[in-house]
C-alpha positions as CSV (number, residue, x, y, z in Angstrom):
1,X,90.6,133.4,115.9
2,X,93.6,132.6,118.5
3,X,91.9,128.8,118.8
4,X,91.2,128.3,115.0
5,X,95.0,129.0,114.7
6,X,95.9,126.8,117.1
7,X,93.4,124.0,116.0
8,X,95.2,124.5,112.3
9,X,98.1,124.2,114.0
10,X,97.3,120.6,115.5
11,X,95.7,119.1,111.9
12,X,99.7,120.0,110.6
13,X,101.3,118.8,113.6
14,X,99.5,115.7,113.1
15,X,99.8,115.0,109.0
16,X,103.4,115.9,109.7
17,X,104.1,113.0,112.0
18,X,102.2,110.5,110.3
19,X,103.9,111.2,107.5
20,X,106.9,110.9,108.6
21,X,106.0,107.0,109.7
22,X,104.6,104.6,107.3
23,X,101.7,103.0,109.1
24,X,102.5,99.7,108.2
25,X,104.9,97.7,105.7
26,X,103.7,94.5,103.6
27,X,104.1,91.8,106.2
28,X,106.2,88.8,105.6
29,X,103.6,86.4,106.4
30,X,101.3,87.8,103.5
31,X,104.3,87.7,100.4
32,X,104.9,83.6,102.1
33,X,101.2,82.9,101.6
34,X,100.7,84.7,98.3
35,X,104.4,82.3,97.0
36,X,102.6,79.2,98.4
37,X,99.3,79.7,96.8
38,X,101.1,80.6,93.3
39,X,103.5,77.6,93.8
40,X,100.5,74.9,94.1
41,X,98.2,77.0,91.1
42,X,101.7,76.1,89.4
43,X,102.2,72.8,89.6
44,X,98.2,71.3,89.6
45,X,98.0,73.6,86.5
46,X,101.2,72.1,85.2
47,X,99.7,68.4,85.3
48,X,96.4,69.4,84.6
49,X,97.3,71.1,81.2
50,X,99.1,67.9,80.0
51,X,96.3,65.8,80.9
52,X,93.6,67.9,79.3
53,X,95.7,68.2,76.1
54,X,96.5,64.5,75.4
55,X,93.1,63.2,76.5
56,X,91.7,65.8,74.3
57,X,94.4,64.8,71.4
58,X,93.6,61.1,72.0
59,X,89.9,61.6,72.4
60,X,89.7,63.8,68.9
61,X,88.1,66.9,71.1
62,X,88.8,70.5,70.1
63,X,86.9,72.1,73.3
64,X,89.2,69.9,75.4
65,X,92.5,70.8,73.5
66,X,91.1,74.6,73.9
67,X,90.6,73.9,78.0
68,X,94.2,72.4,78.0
69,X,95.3,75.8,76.4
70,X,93.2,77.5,79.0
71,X,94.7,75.9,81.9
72,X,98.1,76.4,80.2
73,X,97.6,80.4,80.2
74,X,97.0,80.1,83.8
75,X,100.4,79.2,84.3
76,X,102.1,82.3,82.7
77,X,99.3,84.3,84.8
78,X,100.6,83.1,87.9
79,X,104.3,83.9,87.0
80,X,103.0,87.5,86.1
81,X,101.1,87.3,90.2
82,X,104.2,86.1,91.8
83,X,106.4,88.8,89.9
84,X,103.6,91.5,90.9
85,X,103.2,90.7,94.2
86,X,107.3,90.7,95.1
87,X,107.1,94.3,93.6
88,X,103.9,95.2,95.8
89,X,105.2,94.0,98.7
90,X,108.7,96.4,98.5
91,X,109.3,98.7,101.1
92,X,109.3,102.5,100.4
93,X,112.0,104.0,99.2
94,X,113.0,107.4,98.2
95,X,111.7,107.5,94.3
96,X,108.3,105.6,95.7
97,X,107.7,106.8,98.9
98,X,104.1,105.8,99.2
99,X,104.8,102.2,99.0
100,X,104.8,99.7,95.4
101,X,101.2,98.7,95.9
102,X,100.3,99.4,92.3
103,X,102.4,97.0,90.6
104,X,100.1,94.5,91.8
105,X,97.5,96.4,89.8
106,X,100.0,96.3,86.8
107,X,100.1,92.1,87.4
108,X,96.3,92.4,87.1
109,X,95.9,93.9,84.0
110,X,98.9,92.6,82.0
111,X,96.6,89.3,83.7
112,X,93.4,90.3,82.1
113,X,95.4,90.9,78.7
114,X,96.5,87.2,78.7
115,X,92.8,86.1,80.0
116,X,91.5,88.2,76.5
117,X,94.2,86.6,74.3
118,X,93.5,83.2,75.5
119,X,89.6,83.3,75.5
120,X,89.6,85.1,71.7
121,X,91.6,82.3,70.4
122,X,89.4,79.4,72.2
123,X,86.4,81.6,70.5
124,X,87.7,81.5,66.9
125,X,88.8,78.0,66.9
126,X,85.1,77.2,67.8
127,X,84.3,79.3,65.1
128,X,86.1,77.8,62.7
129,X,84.8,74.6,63.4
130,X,81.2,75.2,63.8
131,X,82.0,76.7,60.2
132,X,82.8,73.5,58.9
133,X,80.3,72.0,60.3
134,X,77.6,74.0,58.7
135,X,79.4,73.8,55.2
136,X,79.0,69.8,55.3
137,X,82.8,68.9,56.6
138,X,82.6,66.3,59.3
139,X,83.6,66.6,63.0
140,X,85.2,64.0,64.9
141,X,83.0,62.6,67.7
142,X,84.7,62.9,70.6
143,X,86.3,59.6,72.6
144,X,85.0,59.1,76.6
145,X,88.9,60.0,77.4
146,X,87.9,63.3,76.8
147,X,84.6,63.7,79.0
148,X,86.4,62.1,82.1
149,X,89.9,65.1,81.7
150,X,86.8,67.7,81.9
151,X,85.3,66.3,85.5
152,X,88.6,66.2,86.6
153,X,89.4,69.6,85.6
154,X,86.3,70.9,86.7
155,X,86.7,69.1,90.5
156,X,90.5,70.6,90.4
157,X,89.7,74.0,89.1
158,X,87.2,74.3,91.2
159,X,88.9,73.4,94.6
160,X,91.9,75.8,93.2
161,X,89.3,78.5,92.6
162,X,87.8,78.5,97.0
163,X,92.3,77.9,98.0
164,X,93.2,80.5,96.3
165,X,90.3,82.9,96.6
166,X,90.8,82.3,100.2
167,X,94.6,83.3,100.7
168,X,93.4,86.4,98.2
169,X,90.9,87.7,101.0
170,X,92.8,86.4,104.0
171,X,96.2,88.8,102.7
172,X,93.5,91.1,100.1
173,X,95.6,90.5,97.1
174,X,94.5,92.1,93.6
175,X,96.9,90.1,91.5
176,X,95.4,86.7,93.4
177,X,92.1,87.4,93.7
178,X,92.4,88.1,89.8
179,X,94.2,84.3,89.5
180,X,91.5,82.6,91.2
181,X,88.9,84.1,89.0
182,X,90.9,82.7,86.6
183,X,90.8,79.6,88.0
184,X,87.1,80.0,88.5
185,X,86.5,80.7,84.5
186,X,88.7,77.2,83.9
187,X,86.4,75.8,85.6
188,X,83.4,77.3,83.8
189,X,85.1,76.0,80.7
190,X,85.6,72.3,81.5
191,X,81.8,72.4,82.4
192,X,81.2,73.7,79.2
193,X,83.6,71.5,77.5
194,X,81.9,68.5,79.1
195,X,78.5,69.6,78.1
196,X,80.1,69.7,74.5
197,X,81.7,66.8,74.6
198,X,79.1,65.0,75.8
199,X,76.3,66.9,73.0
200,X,78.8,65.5,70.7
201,X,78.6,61.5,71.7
202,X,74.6,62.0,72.1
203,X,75.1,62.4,68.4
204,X,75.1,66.5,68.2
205,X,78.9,67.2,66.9
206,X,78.7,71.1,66.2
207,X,78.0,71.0,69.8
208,X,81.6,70.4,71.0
209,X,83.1,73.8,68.9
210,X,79.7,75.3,70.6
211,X,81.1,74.6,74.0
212,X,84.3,76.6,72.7
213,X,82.8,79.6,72.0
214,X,80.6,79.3,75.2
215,X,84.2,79.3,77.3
216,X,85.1,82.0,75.0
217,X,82.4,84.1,76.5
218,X,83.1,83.3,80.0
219,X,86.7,83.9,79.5
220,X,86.1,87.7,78.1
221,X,83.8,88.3,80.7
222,X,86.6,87.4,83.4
223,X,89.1,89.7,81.8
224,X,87.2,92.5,81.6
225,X,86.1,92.7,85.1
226,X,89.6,91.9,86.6
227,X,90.7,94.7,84.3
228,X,88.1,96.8,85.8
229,X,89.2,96.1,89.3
230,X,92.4,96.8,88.7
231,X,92.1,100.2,87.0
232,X,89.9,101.4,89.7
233,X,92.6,100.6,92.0
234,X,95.3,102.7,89.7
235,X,92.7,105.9,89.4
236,X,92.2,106.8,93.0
237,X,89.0,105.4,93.0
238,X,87.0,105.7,96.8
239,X,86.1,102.4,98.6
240,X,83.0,100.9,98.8
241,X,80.1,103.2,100.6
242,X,79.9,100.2,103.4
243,X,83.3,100.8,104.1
244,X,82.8,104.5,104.5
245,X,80.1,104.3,106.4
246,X,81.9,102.3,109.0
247,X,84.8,104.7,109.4
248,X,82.5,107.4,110.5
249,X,81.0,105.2,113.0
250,X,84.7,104.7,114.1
251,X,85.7,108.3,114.3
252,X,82.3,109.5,115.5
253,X,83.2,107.1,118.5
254,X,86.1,109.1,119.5
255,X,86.0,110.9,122.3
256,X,86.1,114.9,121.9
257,X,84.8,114.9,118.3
258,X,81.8,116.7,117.7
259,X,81.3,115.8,113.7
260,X,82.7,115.2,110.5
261,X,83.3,117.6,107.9
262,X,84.8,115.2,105.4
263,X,85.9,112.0,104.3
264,X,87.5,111.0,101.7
265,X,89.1,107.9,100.2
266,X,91.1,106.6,97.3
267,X,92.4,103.2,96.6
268,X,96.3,102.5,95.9
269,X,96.8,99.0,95.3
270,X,95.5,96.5,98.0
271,X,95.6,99.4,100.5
272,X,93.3,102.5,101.0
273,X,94.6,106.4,101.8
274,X,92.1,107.9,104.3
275,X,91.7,112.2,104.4
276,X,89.6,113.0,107.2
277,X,88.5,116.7,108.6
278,X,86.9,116.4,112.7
279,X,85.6,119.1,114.2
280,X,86.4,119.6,117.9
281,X,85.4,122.4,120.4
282,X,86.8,125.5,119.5
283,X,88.1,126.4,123.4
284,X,90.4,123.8,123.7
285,X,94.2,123.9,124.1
286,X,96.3,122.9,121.3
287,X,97.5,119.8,123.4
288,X,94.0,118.6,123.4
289,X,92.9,119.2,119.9
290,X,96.6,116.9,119.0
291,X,95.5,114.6,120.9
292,X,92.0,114.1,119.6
293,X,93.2,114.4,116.0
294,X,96.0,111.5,117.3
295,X,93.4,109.3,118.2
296,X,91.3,109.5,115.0
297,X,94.6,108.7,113.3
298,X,95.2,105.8,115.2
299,X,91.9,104.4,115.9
300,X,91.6,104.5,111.8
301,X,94.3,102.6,110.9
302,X,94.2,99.9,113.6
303,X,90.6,99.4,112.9
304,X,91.2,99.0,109.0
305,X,93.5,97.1,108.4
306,X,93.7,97.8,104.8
307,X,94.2,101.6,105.5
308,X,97.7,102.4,104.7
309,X,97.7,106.0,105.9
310,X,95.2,108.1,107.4
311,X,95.7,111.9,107.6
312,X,93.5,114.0,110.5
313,X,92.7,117.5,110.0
314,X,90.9,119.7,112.4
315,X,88.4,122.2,112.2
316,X,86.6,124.0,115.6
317,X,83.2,122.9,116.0
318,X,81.8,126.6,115.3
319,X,83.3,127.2,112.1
């Protein structure tokens, strides 16, 4: 009875000192990268647009002018990263002492909102036209201006897609993982634009509005699984069973731990909160059972790096 006290005793000691520490604030390096990335996505998006919407004015091409709005949109979804990451990345304070990592979550989905808005409208512009179309109205056939914007938007989106995608995983960024998708379904959309666009010249017009609703598709699809990702991340929802599994090879590792009685996870943000219960031999001192639960702690958060806290309690091995 004396040692289950005493083992009770060392799972508070430890949750009170961890919690008394943050394990680890956002790092500088990771708000620079996530500002460089957004500033590039910026401009080439920027340049892009313009060129997609006068090639597709000049070239008489509604799937193009809709990819120039597309690539447009991605614009205001990068201010609405940068302005969720800067919050993510704030340092605790008293009214939010576990950190601001869900704001980046709140980026995400006000992100997936403007993905919707953008990929309905592209959808019922197609619509309209292919309406047309079918009542006897003619389409305009669209100029070669128009298929050379969508290769070049379609090399460019592409390569934006991988650079950004990259920085996401490197500093495991929501809100830009959730731009380059974005990225990734303006690229979808210049394939199907040129696809349209080329249908069209081939002498199939009601193709080009075809390719409109196709991007309208892909877009919807994009949103909703970015707004998926990012609600999971808001609701406490447990990390990936690979990931779990991995922890209790790491704590089974430790020295003086003789099992695992739980483990439990929950998503906040970017980062991960870890609850863990050991058991430990029941006949050990209370200096020994600390130190055991210490290095669970420890060996947890320096082995995942995405763990923001970890919180050790300990149980003896009989009970």
């Amino acid at each position: 009875m004396e040692q289950t006290r005493q083992l009770n005793m060392t799972a508070m000691s430890t949750q009170t000192e961890s919690n008394t520490t943050t394990k680890k604030e956002e790092p500088a390096w990771e708000h620079k990268v996530a500002m460089k990335v957004s500033g590039v996505s910026i401009a080439v998006n920027l340049l892009l647009s313009l060129f997609k919407l006068l090639a597709g004015i000049l070239a008489h091409s509604g799937a193009m002018i809709s990819d120039a709005i597309h690539s447009a949109s991605d614009v205001g979804s990068t201010f609405v990263v940068i302005v969720g990451v800067n919050l993510s990345s704030k340092k605790s304070d008293k009214e939010h002492q576990y950190g601001h990592e869900r704001m980046e979550c709140v980026s995400s989905i006000i992100l997936s909102g403007l993905l919707l808005a953008t990929g309905i409208g592209i959808g019922m512009s197609g619509i309209e036209n292919i309406i047309k179309s079918t009542s006897g109205e003619s389409i305009a056939i669209p100029g070669t201006l128009a298929l050379i914007a969508a290769v070049v938007s379609v090399v460019a989106k592409e390569w934006m897609f991988w650079y950004t995608r990259g920085a996401a995983k490197k500093i495991n960024s929501g809100a830009l993982m959730a731009d380059a998708w974005h990225h990734r379904s303006d690229a979808m959309s210049s394939v199907g634009a040129f696809v349209g666009i080329l249908g069209a010249r081939l002498g199939f017009p009601i193709l080009d509005p075809l390719a409109s609703v196709a991007i309208c598709v892909l877009i919807v699809k994009a949103s909703v699984e970015i707004f998926k990702d990012a609600v999971d991340k808001m609701v406490d929802h447990s990390c990936d069973e690979e990931t779990e599994e991995r922890m209790k090879n790491v704590i089974s590792e430790v020295k003086g731990v003789k099992g695992i009685d739980l483990l439990q996870t929950r998503l906040f943000g970017s980062k991960m909160y870890v609850d863990i219960e050991i058991s430990a031999e029941g006949d050990i001192s209370l200096t020994e059972a600390h130190e055991i639960a210490e290095d669970v702690h420890h060996t947890v958060e320096n082995s995942f790096k995405d763990v923001k806290h970890c919180m050790v309690h300990v149980n003896p091995v009989n009970a």
